[in-house]
N, C-alpha and C positions, 0 to 999 in steps of 0.2 A: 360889349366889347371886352376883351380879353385881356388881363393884366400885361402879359406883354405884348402885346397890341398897342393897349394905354402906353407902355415904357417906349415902345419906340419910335412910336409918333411924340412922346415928348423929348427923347433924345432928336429928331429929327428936329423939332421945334426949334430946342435951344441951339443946334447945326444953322441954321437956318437965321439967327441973330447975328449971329455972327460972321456968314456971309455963304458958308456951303451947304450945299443940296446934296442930300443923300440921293435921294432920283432911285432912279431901277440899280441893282446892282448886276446886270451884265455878267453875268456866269457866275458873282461872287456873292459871299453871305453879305446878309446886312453888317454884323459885326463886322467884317472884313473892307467892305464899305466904308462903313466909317471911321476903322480904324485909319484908312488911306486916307482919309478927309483928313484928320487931324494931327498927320504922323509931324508935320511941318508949323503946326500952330501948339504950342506947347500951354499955352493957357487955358485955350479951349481943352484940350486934352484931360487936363487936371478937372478938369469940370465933367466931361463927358465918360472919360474912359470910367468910372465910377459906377454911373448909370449904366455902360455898357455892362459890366462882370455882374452886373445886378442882371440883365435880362439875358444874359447867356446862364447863370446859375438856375433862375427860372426853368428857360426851356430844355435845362438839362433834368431838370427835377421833375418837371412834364413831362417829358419822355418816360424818365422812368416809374414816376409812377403810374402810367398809362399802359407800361408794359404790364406790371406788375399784376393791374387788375384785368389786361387780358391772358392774362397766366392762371389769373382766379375762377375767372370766370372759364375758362376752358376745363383749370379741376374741376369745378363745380359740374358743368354739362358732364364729365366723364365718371363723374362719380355719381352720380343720379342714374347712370346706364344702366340697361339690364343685363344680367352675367349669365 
């Protein structure tokens, strides 16, 4: 399982203590999700929104570095070509 996999079944967890379900997000991101869970409970928020910017920096950093190395990987095959 995946780091933020891991983070957002545990942000779901701690949601879930304290009385909301994250459930499917219905057209919207998980973070988006959640952020509406907790826009109205300001303790939990303090707790949660935390862990959120934790796994949205994540999966921004995954992205990019996934781009990255399929950029490499495409120099690479092109640069091995024959001229």
């Amino acid at each position: 399982m995946g780091i933020t996999t891991q983070l957002s079944n545990h942000i779901r967890g701690i949601l879930k203590v304290f009385g909301p379900v994250v459930g499917m997000a219905h057209g919207r991101t998980f973070s988006e999700r959640v952020e509406t869970l907790v826009a109205d409970q300001p303790e939990v928020a303090g707790i949660v929104r935390p862990m959120l910017q934790v796994w949205r920096d994540l999966k921004d950093q995954i992205t990019r570095f996934e781009k990255a190395v399929r950029q490499a990987g495409r120099q690479l095959v092109h640069s091995n070509e024959p001229r």
